[in-house]
C-alpha positions as a Markdown table, in Angstrom:
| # | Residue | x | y | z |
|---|---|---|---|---|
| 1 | Unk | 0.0 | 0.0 | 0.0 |
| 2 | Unk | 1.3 | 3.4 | -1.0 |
| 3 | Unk | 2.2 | 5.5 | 2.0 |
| 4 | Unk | 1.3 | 9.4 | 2.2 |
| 5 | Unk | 5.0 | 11.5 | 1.6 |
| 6 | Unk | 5.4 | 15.3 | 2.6 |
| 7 | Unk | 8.0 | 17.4 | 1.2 |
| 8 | Unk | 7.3 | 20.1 | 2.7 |
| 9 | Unk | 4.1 | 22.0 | 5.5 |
| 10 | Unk | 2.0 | 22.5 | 2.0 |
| 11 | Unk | 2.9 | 19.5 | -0.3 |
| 12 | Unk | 1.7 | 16.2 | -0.2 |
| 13 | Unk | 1.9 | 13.2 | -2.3 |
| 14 | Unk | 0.8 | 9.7 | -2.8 |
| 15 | Unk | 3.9 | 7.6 | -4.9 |
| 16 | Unk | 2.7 | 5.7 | -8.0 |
| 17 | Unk | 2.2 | 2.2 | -8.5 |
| 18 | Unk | 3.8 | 1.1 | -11.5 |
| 19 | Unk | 1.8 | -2.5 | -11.5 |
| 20 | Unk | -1.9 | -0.9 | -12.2 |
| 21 | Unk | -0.3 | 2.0 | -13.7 |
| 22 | Unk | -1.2 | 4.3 | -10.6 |
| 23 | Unk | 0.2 | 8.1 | -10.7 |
| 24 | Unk | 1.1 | 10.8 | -8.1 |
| 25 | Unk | -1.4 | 12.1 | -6.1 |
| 26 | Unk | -0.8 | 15.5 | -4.7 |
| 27 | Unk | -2.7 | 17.9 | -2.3 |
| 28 | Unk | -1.4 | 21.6 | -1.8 |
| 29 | Unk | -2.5 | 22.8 | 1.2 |
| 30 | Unk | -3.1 | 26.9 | 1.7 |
| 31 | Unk | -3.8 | 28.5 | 4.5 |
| 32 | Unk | -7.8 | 29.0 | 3.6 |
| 33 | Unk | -7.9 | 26.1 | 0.5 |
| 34 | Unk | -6.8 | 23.0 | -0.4 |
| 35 | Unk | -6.5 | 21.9 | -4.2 |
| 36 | Unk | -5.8 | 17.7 | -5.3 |
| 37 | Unk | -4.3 | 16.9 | -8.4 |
| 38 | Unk | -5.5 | 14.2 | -10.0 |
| 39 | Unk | -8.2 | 11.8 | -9.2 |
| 40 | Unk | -6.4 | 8.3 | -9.3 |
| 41 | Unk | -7.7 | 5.5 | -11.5 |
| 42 | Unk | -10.0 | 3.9 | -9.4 |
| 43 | Unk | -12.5 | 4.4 | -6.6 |
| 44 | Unk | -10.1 | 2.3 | -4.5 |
| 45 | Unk | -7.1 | 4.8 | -5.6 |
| 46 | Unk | -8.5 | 7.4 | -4.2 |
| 47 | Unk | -9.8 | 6.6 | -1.2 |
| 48 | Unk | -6.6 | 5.3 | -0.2 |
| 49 | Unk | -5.5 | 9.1 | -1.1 |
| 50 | Unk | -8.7 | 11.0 | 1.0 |
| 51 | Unk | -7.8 | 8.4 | 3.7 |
| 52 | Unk | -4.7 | 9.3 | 4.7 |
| 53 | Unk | -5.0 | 13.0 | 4.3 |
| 54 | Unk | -8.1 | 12.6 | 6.5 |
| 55 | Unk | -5.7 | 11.0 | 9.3 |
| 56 | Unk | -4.0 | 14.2 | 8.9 |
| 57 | Unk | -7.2 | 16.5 | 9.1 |
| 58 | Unk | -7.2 | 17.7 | 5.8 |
| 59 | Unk | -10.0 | 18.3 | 3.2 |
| 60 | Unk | -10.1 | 19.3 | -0.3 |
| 61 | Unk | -11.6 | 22.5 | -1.6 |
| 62 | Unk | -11.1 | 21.7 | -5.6 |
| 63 | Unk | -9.4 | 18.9 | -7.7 |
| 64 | Unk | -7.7 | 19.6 | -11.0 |
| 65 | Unk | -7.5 | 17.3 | -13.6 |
| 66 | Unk | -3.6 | 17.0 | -15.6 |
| 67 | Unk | -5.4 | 15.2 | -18.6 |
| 68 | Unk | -8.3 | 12.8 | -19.5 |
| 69 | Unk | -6.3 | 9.4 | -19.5 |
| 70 | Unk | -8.1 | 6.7 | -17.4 |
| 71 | Unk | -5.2 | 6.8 | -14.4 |
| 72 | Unk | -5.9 | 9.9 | -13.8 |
| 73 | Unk | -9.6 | 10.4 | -13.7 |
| 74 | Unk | -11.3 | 7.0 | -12.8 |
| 75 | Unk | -11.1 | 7.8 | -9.2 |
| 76 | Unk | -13.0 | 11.0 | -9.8 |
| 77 | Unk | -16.7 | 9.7 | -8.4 |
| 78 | Unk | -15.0 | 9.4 | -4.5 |
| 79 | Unk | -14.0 | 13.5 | -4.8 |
| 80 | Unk | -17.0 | 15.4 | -3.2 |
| 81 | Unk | -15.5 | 19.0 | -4.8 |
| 82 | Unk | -15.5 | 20.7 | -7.8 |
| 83 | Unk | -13.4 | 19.5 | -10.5 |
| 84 | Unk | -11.3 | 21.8 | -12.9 |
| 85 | Unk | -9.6 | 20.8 | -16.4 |
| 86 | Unk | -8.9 | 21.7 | -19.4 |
| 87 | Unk | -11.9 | 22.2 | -22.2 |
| 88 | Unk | -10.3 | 19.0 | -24.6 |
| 89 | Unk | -10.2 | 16.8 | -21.2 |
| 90 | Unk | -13.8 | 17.8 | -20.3 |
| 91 | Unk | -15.0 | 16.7 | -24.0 |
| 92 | Unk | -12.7 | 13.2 | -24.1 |
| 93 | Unk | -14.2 | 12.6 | -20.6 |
| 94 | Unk | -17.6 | 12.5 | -22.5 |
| 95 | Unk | -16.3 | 10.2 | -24.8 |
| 96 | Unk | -15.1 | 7.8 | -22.4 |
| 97 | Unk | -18.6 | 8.3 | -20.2 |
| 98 | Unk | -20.0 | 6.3 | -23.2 |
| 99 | Unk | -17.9 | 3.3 | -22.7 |
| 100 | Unk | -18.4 | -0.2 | -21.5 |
| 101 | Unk | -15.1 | -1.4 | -19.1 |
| 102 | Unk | -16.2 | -5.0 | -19.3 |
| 103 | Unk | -13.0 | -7.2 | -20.3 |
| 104 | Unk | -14.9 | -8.1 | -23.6 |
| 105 | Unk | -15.3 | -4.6 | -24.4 |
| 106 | Unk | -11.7 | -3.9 | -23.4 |
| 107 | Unk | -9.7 | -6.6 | -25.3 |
| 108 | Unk | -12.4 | -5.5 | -28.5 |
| 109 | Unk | -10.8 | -1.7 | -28.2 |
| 110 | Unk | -7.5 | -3.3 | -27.9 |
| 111 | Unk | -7.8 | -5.2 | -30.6 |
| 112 | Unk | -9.4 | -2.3 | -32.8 |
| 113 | Unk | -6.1 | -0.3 | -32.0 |
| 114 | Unk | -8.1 | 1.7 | -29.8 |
| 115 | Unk | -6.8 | 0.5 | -26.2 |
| 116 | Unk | -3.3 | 0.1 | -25.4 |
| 117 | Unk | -2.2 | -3.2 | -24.6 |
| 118 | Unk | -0.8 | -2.1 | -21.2 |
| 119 | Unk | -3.6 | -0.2 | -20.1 |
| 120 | Unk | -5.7 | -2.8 | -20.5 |
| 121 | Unk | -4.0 | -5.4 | -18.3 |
| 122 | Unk | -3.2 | -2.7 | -15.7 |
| 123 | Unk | -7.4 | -2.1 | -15.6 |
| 124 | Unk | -8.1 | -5.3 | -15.3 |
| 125 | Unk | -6.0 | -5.7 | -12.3 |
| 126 | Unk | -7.0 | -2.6 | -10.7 |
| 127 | Unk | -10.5 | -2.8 | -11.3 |
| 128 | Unk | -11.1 | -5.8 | -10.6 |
| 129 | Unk | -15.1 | -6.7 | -10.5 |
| 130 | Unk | -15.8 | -3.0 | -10.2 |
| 131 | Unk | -16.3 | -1.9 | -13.4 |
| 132 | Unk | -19.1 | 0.8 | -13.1 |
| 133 | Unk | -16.9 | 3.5 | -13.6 |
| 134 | Unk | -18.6 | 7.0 | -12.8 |
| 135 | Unk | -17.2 | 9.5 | -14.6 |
| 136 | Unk | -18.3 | 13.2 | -13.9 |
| 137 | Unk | -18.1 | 16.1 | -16.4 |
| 138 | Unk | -15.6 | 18.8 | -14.4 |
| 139 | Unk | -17.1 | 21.6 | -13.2 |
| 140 | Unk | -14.7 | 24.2 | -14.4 |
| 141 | Unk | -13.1 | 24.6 | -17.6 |
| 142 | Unk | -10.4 | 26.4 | -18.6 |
| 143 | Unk | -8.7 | 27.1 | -22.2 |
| 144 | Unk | -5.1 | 28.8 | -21.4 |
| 145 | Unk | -4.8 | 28.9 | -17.8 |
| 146 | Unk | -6.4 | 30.0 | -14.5 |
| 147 | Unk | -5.0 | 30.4 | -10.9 |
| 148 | Unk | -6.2 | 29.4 | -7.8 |
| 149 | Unk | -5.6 | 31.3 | -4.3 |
| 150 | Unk | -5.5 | 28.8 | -1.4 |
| 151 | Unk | -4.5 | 31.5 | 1.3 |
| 152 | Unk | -0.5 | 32.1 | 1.4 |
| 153 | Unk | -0.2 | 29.9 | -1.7 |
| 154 | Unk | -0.7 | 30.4 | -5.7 |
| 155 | Unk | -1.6 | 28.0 | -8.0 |
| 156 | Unk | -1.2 | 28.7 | -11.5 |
| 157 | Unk | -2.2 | 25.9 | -14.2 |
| 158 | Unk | -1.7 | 26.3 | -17.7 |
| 159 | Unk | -2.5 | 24.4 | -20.6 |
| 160 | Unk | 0.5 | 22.9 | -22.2 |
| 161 | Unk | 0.0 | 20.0 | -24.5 |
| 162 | Unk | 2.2 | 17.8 | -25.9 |
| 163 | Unk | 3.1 | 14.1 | -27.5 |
| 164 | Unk | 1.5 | 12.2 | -24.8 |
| 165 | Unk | -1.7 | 14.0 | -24.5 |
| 166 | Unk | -2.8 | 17.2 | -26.4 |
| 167 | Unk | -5.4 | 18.2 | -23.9 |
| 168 | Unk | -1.9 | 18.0 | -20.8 |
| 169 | Unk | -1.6 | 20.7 | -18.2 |
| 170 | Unk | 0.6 | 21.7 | -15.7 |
| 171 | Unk | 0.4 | 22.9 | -12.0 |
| 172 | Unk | 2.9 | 25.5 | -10.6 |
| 173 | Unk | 2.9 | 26.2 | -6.5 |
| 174 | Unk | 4.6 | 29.7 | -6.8 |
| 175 | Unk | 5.9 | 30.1 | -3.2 |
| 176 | Unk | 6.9 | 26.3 | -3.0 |
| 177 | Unk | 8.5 | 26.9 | -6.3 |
| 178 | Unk | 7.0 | 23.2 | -7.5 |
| 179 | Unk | 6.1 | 22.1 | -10.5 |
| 180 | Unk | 3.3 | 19.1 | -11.4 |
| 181 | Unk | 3.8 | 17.8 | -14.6 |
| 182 | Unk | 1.9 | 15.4 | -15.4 |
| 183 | Unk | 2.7 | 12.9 | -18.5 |
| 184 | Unk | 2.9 | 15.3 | -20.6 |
| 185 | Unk | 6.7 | 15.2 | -21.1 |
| 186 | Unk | 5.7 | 10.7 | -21.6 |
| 187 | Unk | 5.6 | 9.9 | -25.5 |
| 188 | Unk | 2.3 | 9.3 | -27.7 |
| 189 | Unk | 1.9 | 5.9 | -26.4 |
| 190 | Unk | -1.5 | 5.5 | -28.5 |
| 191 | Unk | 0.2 | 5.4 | -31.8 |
| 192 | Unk | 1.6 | 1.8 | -33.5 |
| 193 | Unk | 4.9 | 3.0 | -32.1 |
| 194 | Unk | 5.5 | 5.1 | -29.2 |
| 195 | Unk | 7.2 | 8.3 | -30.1 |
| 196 | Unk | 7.8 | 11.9 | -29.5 |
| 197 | Unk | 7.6 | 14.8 | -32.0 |
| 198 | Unk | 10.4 | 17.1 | -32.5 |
| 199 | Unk | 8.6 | 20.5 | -32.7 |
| 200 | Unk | 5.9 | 19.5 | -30.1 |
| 201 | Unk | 8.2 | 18.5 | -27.5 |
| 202 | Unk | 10.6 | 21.6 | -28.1 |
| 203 | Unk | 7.5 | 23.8 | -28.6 |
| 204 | Unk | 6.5 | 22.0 | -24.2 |
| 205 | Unk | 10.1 | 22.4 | -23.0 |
| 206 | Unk | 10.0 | 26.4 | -23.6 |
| 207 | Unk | 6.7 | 26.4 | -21.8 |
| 208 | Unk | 8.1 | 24.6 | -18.9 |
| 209 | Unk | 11.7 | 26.3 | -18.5 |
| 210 | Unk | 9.5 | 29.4 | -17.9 |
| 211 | Unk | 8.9 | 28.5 | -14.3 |
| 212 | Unk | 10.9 | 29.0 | -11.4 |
| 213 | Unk | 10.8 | 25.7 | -9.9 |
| 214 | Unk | 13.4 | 23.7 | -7.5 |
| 215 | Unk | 10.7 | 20.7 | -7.2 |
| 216 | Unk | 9.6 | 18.3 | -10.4 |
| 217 | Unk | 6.9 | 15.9 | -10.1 |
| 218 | Unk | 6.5 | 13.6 | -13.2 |
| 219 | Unk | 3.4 | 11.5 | -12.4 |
| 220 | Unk | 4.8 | 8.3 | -12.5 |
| 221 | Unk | 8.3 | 9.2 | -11.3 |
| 222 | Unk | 8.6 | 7.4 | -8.2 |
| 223 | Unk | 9.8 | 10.3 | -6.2 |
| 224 | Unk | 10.2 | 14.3 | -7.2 |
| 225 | Unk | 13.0 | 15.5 | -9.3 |
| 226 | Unk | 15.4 | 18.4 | -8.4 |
| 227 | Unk | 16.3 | 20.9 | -10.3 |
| 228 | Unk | 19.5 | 19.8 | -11.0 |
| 229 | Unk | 17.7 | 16.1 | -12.3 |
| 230 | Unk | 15.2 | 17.3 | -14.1 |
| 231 | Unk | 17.2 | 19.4 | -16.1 |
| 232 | Unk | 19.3 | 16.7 | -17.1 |
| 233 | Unk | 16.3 | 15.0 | -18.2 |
| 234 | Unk | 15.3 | 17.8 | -19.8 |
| 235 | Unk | 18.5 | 18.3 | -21.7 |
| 236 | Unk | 18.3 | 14.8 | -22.6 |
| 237 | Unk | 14.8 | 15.7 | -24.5 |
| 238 | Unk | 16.6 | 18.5 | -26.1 |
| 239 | Unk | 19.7 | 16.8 | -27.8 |
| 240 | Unk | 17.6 | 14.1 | -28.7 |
| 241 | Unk | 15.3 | 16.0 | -30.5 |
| 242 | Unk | 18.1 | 18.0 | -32.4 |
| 243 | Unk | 20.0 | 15.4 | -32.9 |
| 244 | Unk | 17.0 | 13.2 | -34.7 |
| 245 | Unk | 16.6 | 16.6 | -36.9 |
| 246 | Unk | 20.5 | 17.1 | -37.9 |
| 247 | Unk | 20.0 | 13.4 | -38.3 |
| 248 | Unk | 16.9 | 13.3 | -40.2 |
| 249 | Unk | 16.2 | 10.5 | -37.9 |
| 250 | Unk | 19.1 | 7.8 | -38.7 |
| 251 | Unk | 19.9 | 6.1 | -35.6 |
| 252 | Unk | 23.5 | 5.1 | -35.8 |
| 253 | Unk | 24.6 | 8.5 | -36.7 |
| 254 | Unk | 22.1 | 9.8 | -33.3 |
| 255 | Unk | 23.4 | 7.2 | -31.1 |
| 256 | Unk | 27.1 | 8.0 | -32.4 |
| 257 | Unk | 27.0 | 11.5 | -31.5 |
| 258 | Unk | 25.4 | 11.4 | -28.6 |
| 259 | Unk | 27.7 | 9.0 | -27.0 |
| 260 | Unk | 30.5 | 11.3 | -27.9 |
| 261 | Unk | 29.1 | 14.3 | -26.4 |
| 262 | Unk | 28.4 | 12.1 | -23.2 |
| 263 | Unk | 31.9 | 10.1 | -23.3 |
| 264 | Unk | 30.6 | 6.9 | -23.1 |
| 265 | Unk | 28.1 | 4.7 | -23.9 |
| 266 | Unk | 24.2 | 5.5 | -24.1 |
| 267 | Unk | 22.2 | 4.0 | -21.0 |
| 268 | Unk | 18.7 | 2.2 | -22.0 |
| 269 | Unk | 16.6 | 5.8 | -20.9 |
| 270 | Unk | 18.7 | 7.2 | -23.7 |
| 271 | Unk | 18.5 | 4.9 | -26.4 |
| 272 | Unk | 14.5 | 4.6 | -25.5 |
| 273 | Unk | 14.2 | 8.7 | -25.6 |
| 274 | Unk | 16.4 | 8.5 | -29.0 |
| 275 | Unk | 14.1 | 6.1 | -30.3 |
| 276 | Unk | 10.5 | 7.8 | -29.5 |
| 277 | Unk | 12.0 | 10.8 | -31.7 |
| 278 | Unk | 13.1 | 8.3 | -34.5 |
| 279 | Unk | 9.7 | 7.1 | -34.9 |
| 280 | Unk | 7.9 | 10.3 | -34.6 |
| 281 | Unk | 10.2 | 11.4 | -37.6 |
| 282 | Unk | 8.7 | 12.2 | -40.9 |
């Protein structure tokens, strides 16, 4: 069972759970408000989350949405407050409302190229036999970005898009100087091969470095990234994307250089990355 972390008196977060495909859970708590981020992706998710903040005496106030994939909103029936996202994640959650989560129905998406292989067998697990999924439309809809006062604490979220989910956005805690990312900097995984873009992910790295953060949390990073780690990762994106343009997206002559810049031999998140901009070459 995932154990409540705090990193600070206004941030806390429940690790993911890479077996069912769980993400972070996060509540920021202000002096006067308290806002979750994301809703889990099942009923069971989170109210293991409302649990263990109510053990700490604390409440929620709103609940933003980072995007309309099913590990992020299936838990979104146990949340008794209003529920912000973007316009597109609104409109896919319609879609989705729609939808039968019987295995037959499943494995028939799956096979249609609809459903992602993964996915699938990560519901199945996490559902179990509950598979009357209640999905509400959010509340609150934004199209650029909004920001929330909880009392001593800023929230801005802004609407960033990206490979992994066009409808991604972020969540910035000004005074903790923290940033919730989401998936959004995950590749396209429902395409025949998973892949990035080279002008979409440079296009979400220049939204991003505009923040003044110290704290990363990628949603199904095990733990936050410092500055100093995420920019790594960040630079990692960067030259990989560059280098699959100079390239025109021939590996050898990627890997090549990119080992000689790094003096030695590529580890397996760097061929992967590498590869995700290789197939979303054209």
């Amino acid at each position: 069972m995932q154990k409540l972390k705090q990193i600070s008196n206004r941030i806390l977060y429940l690790p993911p759970y890479q077996e069912t495909d769980r993400p972070i859970l996060a509540a920021i708590v202000g002096e006067e408000k308290t806002l979750f981020i994301d809703a889990g992706n099942s009923s069971s998710h989170a109210q293991l989350f409302i649990s263990q903040l109510e053990e700490r005496n604390i409440s929620g106030d709103w609940l933003v949405l980072t995007h309309w994939h099913w590990d992020h909103i299936f838990g979104m029936s146990e949340f008794r407050v209003p529920i912000i996202s973007h316009s597109m994640t609104r409109e896919k959650i319609k879609e989705l409302q729609k939808l039968s989560w019987e295995d037959r129905d499943i494995d028939l998406r799956v096979k249609e190229g609809i459903e992602i292989p993964f996915c699938a067998n990560a519901m199945k697990i996490e559902l179990g036999n509950q598979r009357d999924i209640l999905l509400s439309e959010p509340d609150i809809t934004f199209e650029t970005q909004m920001e929330l006062n909880l009392g001593g604490l800023s929230c801005v979220i802004e609407h960033v898009g990206g490979d992994h989910s066009n409808d991604s956005s972020i969540v910035y805690i000004r005074e903790e100087k923290c940033l919730f990312i989401g998936d959004c900097l995950y590749a396209n995984l429902y395409s025949e091969k998973w892949n990035y873009t080279i002008e979409n992910m440079l296009q979400l790295i220049s939204k991003i470095e505009k923040y003044d953060a110290e704290t990363f949390f990628l949603s199904h990073h095990e733990a936050p990234l410092t500055k100093e780690e995420f920019g790594s990762f960040i630079q990692l994106l960067k030259d990989a994307a560059l280098l699959t343009k100079k390239y025109k997206g021939e590996q050898e002559a990627i890997f090549r250089e990119m080992s000689e810049r790094l003096h030695r031999g590529l580890n397996e998140l760097e061929i992967e990355t590498i590869d995700y901009f290789i197939n979303g070459f054209s």
